[in-house]
N, C-alpha and C positions, 0 to 999 in steps of 0.2 A: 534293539530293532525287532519289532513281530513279525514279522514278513521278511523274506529274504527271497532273491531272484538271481537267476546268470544272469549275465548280459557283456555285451562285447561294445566297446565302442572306438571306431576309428577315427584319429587325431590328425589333422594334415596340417602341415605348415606350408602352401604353396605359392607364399611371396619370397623368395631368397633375397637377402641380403649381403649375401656376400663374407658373410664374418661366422667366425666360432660361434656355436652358443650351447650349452647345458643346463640340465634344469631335471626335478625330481618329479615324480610323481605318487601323490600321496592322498589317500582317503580318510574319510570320516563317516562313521557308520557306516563301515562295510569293509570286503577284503580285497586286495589287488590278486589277482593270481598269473597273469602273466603279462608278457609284453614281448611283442617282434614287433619287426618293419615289415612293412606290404610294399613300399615305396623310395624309393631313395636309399641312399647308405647313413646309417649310424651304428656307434659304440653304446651298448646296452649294458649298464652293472647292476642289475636288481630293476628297479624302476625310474632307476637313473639315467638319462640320455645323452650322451656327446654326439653333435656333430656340426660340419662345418656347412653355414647355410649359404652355401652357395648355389646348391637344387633342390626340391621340395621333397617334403618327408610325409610319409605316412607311418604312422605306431597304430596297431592294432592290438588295444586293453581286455584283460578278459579279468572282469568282476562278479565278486556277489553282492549287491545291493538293496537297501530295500525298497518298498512300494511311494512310500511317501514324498510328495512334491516341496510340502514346507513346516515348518515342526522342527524342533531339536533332535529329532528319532530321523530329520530327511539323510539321508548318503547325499556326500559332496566330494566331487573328483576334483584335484587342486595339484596344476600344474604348478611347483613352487622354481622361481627363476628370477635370476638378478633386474632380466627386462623382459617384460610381456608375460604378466604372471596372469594365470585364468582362475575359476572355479565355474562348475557348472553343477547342478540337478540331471544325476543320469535321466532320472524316472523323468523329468518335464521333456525330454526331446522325445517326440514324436515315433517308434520303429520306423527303422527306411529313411527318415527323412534328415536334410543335412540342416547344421546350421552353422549359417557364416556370421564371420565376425572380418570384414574386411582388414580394419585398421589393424588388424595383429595378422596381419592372411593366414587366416585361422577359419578350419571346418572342420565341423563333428559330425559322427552319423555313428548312431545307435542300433544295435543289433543286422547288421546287414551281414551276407554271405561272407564266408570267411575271407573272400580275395574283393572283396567290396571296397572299395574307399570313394569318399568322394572326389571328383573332378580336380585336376589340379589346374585349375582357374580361377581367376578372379571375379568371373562373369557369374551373370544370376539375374532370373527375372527380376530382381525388387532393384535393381541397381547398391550403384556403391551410396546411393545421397541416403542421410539420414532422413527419417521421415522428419517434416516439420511442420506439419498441420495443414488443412486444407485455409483457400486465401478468404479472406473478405474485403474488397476493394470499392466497396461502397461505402454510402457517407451512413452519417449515424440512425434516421428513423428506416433505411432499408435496412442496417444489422440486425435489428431490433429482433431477432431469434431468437430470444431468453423472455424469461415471464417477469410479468408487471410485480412491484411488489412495493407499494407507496408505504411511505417513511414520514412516521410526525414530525415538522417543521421544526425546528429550533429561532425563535426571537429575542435579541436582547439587543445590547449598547455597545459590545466586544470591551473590554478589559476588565468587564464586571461581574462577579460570579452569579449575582441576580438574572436567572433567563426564564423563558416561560417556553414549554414546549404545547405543541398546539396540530391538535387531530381532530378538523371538521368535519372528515367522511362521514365511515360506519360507527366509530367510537364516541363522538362527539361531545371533546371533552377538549379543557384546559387546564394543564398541568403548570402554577408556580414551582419553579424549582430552585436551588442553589447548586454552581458547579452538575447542572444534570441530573445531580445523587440524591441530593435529600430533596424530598415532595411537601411544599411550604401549603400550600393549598392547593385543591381539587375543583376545577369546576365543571359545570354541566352545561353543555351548548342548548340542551331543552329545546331539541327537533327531533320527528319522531323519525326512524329507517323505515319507508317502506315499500312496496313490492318494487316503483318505479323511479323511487330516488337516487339519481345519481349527483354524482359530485367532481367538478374537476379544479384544479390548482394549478394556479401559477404563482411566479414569484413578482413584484413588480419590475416591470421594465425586465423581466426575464433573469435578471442578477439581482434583486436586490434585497435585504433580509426585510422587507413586508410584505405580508403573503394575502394573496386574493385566492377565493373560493367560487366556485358558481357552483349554484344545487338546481335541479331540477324537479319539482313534486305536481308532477301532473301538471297543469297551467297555470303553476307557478315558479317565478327565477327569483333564486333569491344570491342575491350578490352579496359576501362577505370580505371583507378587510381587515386586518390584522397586524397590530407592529406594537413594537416594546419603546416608550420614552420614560422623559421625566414629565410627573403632574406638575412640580413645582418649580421646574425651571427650565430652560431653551437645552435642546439637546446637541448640542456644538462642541469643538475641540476642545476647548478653553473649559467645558464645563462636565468634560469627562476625565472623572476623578481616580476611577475602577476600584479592586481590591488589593488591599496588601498580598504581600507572596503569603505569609504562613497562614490565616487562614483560607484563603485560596488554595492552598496544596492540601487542608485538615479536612476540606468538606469533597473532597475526591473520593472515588471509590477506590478500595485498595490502597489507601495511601502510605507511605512508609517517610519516618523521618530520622534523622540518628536521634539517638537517646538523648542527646543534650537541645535537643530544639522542642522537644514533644510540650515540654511544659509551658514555654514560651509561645506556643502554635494555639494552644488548649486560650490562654490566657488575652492573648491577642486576638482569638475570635471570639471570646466574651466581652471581649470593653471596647471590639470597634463600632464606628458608631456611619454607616454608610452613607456617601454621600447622596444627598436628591433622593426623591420617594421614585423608585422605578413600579411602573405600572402596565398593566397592557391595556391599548386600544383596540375596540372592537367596534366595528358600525355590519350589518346589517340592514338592505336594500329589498326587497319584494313585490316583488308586481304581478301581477294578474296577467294572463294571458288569453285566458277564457271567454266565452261569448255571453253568459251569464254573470251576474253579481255572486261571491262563493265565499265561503269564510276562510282566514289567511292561517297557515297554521305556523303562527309567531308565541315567541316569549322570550325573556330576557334571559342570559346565564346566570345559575346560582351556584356557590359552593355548597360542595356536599359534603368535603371533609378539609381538616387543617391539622395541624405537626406543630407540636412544642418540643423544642431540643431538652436535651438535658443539659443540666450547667456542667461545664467541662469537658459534654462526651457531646459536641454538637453533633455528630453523625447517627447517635442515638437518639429516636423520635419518640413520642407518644402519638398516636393517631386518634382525632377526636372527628364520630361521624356526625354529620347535622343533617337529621331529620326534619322534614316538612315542617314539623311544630316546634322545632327550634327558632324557626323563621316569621318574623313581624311579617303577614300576607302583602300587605301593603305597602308600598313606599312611604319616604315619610317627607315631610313638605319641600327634601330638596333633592327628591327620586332615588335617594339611597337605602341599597336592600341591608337592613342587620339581621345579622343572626347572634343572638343574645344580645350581647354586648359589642359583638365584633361588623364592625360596617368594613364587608370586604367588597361592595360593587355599589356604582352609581351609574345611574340611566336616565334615555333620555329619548323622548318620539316623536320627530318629527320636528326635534327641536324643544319638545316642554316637558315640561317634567311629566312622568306617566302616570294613571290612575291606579292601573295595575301591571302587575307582573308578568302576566299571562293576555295579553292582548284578542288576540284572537280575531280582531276584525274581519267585519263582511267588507270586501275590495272590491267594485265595481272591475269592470273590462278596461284593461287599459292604466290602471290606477296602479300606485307606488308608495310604500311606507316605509320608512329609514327608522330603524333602532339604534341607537347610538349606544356602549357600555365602555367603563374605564374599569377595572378588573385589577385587585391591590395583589401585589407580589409578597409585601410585609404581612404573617401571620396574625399578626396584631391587627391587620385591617389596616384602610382608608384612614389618614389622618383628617386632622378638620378643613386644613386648607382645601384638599381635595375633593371632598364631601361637598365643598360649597360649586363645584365643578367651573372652576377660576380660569378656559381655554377655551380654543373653536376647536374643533376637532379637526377641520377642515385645513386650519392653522397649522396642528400638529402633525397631520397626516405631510403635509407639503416638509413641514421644518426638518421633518424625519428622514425623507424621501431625501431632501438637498443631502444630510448630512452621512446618509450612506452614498449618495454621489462622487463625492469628496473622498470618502474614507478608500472606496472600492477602484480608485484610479492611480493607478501604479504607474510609476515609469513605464513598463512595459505595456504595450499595447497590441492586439491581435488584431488580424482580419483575415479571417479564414472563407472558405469557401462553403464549410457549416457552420451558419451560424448559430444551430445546437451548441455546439463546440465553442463556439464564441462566449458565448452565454456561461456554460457549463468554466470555463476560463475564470471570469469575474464573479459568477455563484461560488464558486470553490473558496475563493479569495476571503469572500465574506463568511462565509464557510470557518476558515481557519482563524481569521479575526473575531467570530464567537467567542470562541474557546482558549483565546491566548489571552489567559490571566496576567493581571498585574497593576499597579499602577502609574499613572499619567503623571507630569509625561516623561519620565525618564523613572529609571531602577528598573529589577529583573524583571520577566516575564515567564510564567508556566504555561508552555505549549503543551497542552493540555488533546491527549486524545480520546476528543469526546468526554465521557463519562470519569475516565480513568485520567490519574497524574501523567507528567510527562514521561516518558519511556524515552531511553538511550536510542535503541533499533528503534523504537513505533511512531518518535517526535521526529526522526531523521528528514523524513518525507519533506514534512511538513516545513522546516528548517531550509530546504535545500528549494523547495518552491519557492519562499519569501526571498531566497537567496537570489534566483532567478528571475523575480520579477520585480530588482530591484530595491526592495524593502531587506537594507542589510544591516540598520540599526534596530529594527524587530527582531531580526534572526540573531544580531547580536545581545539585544539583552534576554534573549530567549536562554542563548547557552551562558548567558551569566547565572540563570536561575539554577542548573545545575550544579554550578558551583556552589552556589550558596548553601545549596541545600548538601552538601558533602560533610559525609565523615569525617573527624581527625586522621582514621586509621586513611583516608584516600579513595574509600568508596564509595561510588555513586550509584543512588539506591532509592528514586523516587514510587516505586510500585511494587508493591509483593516481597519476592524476596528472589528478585531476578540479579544472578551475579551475571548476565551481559550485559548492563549496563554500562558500566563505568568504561568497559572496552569501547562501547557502540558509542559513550559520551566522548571519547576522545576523540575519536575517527571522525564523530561533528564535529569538533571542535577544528581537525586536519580538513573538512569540507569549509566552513567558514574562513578557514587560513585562504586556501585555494582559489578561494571569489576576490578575497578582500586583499590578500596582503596586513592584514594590521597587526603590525609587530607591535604598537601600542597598546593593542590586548593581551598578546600574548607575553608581554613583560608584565600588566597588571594581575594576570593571572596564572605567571610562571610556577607557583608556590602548590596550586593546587592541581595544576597540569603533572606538575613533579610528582606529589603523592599520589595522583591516580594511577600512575604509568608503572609506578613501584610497588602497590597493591597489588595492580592486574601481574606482574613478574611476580609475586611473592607467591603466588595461586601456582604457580609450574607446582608438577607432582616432579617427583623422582623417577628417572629413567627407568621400561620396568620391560626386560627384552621380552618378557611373556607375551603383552597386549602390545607391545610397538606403538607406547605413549610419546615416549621419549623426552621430556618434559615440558609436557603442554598442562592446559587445562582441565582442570573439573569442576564444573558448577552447570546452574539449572538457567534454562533460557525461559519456557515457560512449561513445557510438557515434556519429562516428567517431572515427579519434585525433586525427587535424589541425582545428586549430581552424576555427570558424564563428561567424556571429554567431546561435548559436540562439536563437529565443524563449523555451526554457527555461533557459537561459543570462541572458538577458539579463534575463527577469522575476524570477528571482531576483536580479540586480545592483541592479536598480530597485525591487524592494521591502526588499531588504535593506540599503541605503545609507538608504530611508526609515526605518524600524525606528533604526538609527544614530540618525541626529537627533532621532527622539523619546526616545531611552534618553540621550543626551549633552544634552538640552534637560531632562529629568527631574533628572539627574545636575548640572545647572546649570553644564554648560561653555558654554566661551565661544563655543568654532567650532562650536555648534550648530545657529545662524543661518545662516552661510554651508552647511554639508550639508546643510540641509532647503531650499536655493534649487537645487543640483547636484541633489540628489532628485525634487525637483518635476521642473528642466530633463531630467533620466535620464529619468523614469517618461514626458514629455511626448512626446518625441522616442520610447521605444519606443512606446508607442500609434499613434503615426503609424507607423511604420514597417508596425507588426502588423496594419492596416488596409488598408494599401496593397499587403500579401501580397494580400490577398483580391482586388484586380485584378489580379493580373498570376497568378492560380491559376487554370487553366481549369476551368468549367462542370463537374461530373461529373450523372447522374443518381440522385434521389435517391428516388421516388417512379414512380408511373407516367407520369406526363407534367411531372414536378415535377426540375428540377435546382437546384444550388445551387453557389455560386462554393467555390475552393480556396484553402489554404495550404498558404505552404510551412514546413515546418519550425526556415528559418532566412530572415533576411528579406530576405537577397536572392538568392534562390530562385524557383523559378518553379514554383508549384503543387507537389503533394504529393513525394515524393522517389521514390515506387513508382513514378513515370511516367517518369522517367529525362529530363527534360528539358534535365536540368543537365550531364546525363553518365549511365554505365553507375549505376543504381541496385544498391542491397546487398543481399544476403541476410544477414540477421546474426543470431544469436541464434535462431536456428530461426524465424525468420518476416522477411516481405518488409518491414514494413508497422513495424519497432523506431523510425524515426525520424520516421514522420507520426503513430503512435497513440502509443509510449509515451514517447519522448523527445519529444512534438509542441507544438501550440500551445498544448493547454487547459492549459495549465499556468501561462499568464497569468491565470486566472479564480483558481485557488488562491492566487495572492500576493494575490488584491484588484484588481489592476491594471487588469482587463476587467471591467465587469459582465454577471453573468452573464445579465443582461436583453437583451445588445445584441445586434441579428441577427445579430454575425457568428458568435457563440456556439451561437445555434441551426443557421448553416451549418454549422459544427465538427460539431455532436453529430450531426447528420442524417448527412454524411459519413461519421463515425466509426461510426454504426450501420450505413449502407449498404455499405460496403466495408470496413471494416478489424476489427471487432469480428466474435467469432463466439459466440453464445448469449448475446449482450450484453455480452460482456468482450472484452477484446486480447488477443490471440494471444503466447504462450511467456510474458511475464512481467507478467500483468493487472491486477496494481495498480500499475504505473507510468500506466496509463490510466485519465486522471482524469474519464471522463464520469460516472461515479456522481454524484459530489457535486453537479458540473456540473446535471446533470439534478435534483436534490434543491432546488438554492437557485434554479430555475427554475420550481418549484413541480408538476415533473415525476414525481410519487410513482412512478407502475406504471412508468417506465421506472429509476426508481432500484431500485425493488424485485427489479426482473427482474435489473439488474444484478449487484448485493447477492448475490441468493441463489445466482446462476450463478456468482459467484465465489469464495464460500464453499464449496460446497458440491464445486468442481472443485479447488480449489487446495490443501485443506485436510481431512485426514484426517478422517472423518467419524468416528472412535471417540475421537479427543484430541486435536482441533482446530490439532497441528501440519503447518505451512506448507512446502509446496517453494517454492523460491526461482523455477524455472519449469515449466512443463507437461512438459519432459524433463528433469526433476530439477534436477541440478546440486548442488544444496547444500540441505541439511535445515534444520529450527529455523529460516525466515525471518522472523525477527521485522518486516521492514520491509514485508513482505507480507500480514503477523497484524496488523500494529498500524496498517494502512487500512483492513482488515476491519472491527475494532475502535472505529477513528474513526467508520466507515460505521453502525455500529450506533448510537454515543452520538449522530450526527447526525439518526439515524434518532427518538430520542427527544429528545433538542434542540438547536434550530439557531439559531446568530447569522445574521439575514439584516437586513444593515445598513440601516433600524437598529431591528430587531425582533429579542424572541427567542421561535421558536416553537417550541413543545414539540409532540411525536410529531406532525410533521412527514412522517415518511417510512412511518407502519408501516401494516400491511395491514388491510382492512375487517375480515378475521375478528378482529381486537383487539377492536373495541368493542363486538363479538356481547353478548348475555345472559348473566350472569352473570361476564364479563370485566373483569381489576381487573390494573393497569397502575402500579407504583408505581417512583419518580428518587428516593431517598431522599441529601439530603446532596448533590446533582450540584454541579459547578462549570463556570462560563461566562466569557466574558470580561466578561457586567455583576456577575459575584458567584456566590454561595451559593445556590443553593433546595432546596424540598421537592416534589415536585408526587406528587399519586394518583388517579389516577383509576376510578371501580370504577361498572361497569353493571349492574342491577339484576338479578336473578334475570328477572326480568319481560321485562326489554330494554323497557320503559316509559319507564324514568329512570335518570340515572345522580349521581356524587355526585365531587366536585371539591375535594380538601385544594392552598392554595397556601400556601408558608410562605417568601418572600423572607428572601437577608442579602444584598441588593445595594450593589454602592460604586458600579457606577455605573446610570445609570437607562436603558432602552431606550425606544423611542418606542411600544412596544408589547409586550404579553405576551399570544399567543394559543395557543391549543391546537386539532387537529386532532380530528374525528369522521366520518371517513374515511363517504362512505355515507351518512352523516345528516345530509337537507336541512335547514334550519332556514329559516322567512322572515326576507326583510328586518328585519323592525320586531321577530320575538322579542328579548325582553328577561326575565330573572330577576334581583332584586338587582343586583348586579354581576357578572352576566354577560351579554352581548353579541352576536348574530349578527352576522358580518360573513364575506362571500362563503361564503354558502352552507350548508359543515361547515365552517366553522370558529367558534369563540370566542373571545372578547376578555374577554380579565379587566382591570375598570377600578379604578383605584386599586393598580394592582399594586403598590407599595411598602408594603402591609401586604398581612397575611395573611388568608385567606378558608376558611372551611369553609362548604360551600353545596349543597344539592341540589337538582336539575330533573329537566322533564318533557321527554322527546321529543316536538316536533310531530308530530300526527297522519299517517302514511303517505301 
């Protein structure tokens, strides 16, 4: 320590309890020098305290300290105690000023007059409420307080790695691509940017994967359309063939396989031979607006560059550029553009084949000219059939449209009161049907996020919305693809070299139990559920009293690389070894008994550890005069990781804060493991909004930060909603609701970052909160306005099936309530939300119920009720 300071600081304990308690007092960088009472009676042996808490205490400390607030060199005061252990940062508290910590009735005050202590009260300007954010109870283009920040489109056929991504703005470009990762060909939209050109997007029909453009260049509109099929054959069920699993997991970014598949992965993406020529359509519309005849500033798309794999290392390219004089200038008699040898585009004006490439026509006032393009995904180019342009386009645009119709209609249906939200519901959908590799119609699938392989935690999302919206033969051979792709040794290991996987794969696999019931999965895939469960147990370290491991995990979640025993690490081991034993106990094995005794022991042991973070995490402030204890990350840790106590803290991933906010501790409330009632949960979220969140979300990648939910099943609505809409609305192109991966880009189409969005909405309309399930739970007061009608048609839950609608009167007098249960299993309650509207105690209608306040209780809920009521009187 360089610097050293006195200092005194008085300690009050002024909630009694009624009971004995004892506890030491002990520092780090620095020295205790003395201790009395100011207040109350206790037995003091050194820095040791007994007494019995029947009336409040005050200990007045006299230290030397040093200067520093965070660093390995900061002084840490650490009340060590069987229950309500603390740490604090002398230097961060304020002179003079106190800081409470309610939930332990606990107050400190640094350097005050020797007979100083703080108040023995519980009272305080900031109140006892944790802070939880300010609200937003508006619909989604009034949140819209975050910045625009549009997102290249993603087009393809969904089970097929062939996709084409497509940037008409500023960029004006089309990217062929496979699986995202590898860039097959480049093209050039050849329009110029200039001072007055703008460009807006939508999706069709607002959901659906083909995407329209309008440009605006001075007095001219130029309308574009855009969608991925087949040249050579009808794009329908029956004719979607997709990709095999392995080389669909080989052209992933990051991708990992065990040793014994690699070669077979390599081999299988050299000899398959894909079905149908997938291609993209483009047309191109222009009209004049102007009161003079003006020349149109048209031309066709051309490739500018193309990628040849290597044989056996498909993910390694050669990049080949084509220059202007690579290119035949002219079409050739049946409007196809080649570049050398390679015919990657065919055209077409107005319907004829064009003369040239570069049109440029003078447009009268009034007047309109259609470019028509089909745009080859195959490096190789345009085969012949396609060349000879063997379609209508007008045909295809329609065939296309029907069969995302089709695709994007789920059991579950919405009707929301935004229809953004509506939208963003069924975009999403399609969304996650991009990227869920495999193929038709039956074997695995790679739920695939975005760019990257499927991911244990990062496919979870994704998983549990198909699960919700009734697609629970996707979401089952989604987690078959996990298995398949497993080690001998038990571990499951699709990306990088993340040992949460195989935890976060079982705990799906405990989610898909919980929907479905199907012990006939869980018998076919008893054998690998077995090794996974045994692997993640074989990772316990040795008991180690130093760190207060006690034998948990060490392995890497994704930041840093060297292993730790993180909480999110480990709450996946512990919930996913639980999951195990209920799927191998369904499945009627033997070793069922003994994994659900190691699960219980796992989950037992983390909870103590995750607890005992929060004493040895010093005090931060959370409030105006309100502090609240820390965690660390990993559990044996010493408060948050930004503080650097442990050593030089990281900057990683564009922000300080990757491994307290999104790799952190709330991520034991998502397994189950924590409820989310317990103080330390509201110390988490308090934290998490005071320091590490900004507009209510985490910083660079904010749907790994799990306070939304957190705050949701806490019965924290305006702090979920603030969150909700700040993260939607920043993360997530507001013209076609695709996702970056983080706030500095990185990677486009983040389905794992869409499909918490997604969860955050179905949660927002019904919630398992154990063991209730309550429906619109999360949505905002102007919902159940006058004339507001709110309809979950077909939803799915882990108790079952329902129907719910709810629709408020013209009048906003009364409103009217359709329930239509298919539960397998029963809840302890089924209530619904009336955000705003008091109800007394004692109302009662039929079978309906006031219970705290706006909310309802439907009794008898295992039948169905149509019913309508009166709002109580204002």
């Amino acid at each position: 320590m360089s610097t050293s300071m006195f200092s005194t600081m008085i300690i009050t304990w002024y909630a009694a309890s009624g009971r004995a308690r004892e506890g030491t007092f002990l520092i780090r960088n620095g020295t205790l020098q003395a201790a009395e009472v100011t207040a109350g009676s206790a037995e003091i042996d050194g820095f040791r305290i007994r007494w019995n808490d029947g009336h409040p205490l005050s200990i007045r400390l006299s230290l030397c300290a040093g200067h520093a607030t965070f660093g390995p060199h900061a002084t840490l005061l650490h009340w060590q105690a069987e229950d309500d252990g603390f740490t604090v940062l002398p230097a961060n508290i304020v002179p003079g000023t106190a800081a409470r910590v309610p939930e332990l009735g606990l107050s400190l005050l640094r350097d005050g007059p020797p007979s100083a202590s703080p108040p023995i009260t519980p009272h305080s300007a900031s109140g006892d409420e944790l802070p939880t954010g300010r609200a937003i109870t508006r619909e989604y283009w009034a949140a819209r307080n975050t910045r625009p920040d549009p997102v290249p489109t993603v087009l393809g056929l969904s089970r097929d790695q062939r996709l084409f991504e497509v940037d008409p703005g500023k960029a004006g470009v089309v990217r062929a691509r496979l699986d995202l990762n590898v860039s097959t060909i480049e093209y050039d939209l050849c329009r110029a940017t200039t001072a007055d050109s703008r460009c807006v997007r939508s999706l069709v029909d607002g959901c659906l994967p083909l995407l329209e453009a309008r440009h605006r260049y001075g007095c001219f509109e130029i309308t574009e359309w855009f969608f991925a099929s087949f040249a050579d054959r009808s794009l329908d069920e029956a004719g979607l063939a997709g990709t095999p699993l392995l080389p669909a997991q080989l052209f992933t970014r990051g991708c990992q396989l065990p040793q014994e598949l690699w070669e077979p992965a390599k081999a299988a993406a050299e000899n398959q031979v894909p079905a149908g020529e997938v291609v993209l359509f483009h047309r191109a519309r222009i009209t004049h607006h102007g009161t003079f005849p003006t020349l149109a500033p048209l031309a066709f798309p051309r490739a500018t560059r193309f990628t040849t794999a290597h044989p056996g290392e498909p993910t390694l390219t050669d990049v080949h550029s084509l220059q202007a004089e690579d290119e035949i200038r002219a079409p050739d008699s049946d409007g196809v553009r080649w570049s050398g040898e390679r015919a990657f585009s065919i055209h077409r004006i107005d319907g004829r084949i064009p003369d040239t490439f570069l049109p440029c026509p003078l447009l009268s006032p009034g007047e309109s000219m259609t470019l028509d393009s089909v745009l080859a995904h195959d490096r190789r180019g345009l085969s012949a059939t396609a060349r000879k342009w063997p379609f209508s386009w007008e045909d295809k645009f329609a065939e296309t449209k029907a069969f995302w119709q089709h695709r994007l209609t789920p059991p579950t249906r919405f009707q929301l009161p935004d229809p953004h939200l509506e939208h963003f519901a069924r975009a999403g959908l399609g969304h996650l049907e991009l990227v869920t590799l495999g193929e038709e119609p039956s074997g695995p699938l790679l739920a695939k996020v975005g760019v990257y392989p499927p991911i244990g935690s990062e496919s979870l999302p994704m998983l549990e919305y198909y699960l919700s919206v009734g697609r629970q033969q996707t979401a089952r051979r989604c987690l078959d693809a996990f298995f398949d792709l497993q080690a001998t040794s038990g571990r499951i290991n699709c990306f990088a070299h993340y040992d949460i996987e195989t935890g976060a794969a079982l705990f799906l696999a405990g989610r898909y139990f919980a929907y479905t019931g199907d012990v006939e999965w869980a018998r076919r895939r008893r054998e690998g559920i077995r090794r996974a469960a045994r692997y993640v147990l074989n990772q316990r370290q040795p008991d180690d009293a130093a760190t207060e491991i006690r034998g948990l995990i060490a392995g890497t979640c994704a930041d840093p690389a060297e292993p730790t025993t993180a909480i999110m690490l480990n709450a996946y081991a512990a919930a996913g070894v639980s999951a195990a034993a209920t799927l191998l106990k369904a499945a009627g094995d033997a070793e069922a008994a003994a994994l659900a005794a190691e699960a219980r022991e796992l989950s037992e042991r983390f909870r103590d550890a995750f607890r005992r973070c929060f004493t040895r995490g010093p005090l931060l402030p959370v409030g105006v005069d309100r502090w609240a204890p820390t965690c660390s990350p990993w559990v044996e840790g010493t408060g948050p990781h930004v503080l650097g106590l442990d050593g030089e803290p990281r900057f990683s991933h564009r922000t300080h804060f990757v491994h307290d906010a999104l790799l952190g501790p709330l991520s034991a409330v998502q397994t189950g493991l924590i409820d989310p009632a317990d103080r330390e949960v509201g110390w988490l979220l308090a934290v998490n909004d005071s320091h590490f969140n900004r507009a209510a979300v985490a910083e660079s990648q904010p749907y790994y930060g799990r306070h939304p939910e957190a705050h949701l099943l806490r019965g924290e609505r305006e702090a979920f909603l603030n969150s909700f809409y700040s993260g939607l609305t920043s993360l997530a192109d507001a013209e076609t609701f695709t996702f970056w991966e983080h706030y500095h880009h990185v990677s486009i189409h983040k389905t794992h970052e869409e499909a918490w969005a997604l969860m955050q909405l179905r949660r927002m309309l019904w919630l398992e909160t154990e063991p209730d399930l309550r429906l619109l739970a999360g949505i905002p007061e102007s919902w159940v306005d006058a004339g507001r009608t709110i309809v979950v048609e077909e939803a799915f839950s882990t108790y079952g099936r329902f129907t719910f609608r709810l629709a408020v009167d013209p009048s906003g007098n009364s409103f009217s309530v359709l329930w239509k249960p298919a539960l397998h299993a029963l809840p302890a309650s089924v209530r619904f939300h009336l955000p705003g509207r008091m109800f007394p105690p004692d109302w009662r209608t039929g079978r309906l119920r006031a219970i705290a306040g706006d909310w309802i209780e439907i009794t008898a809920f295992d039948q169905s009720l149509e019913a309508t009521a009166s709002f109580p009187p204002a």
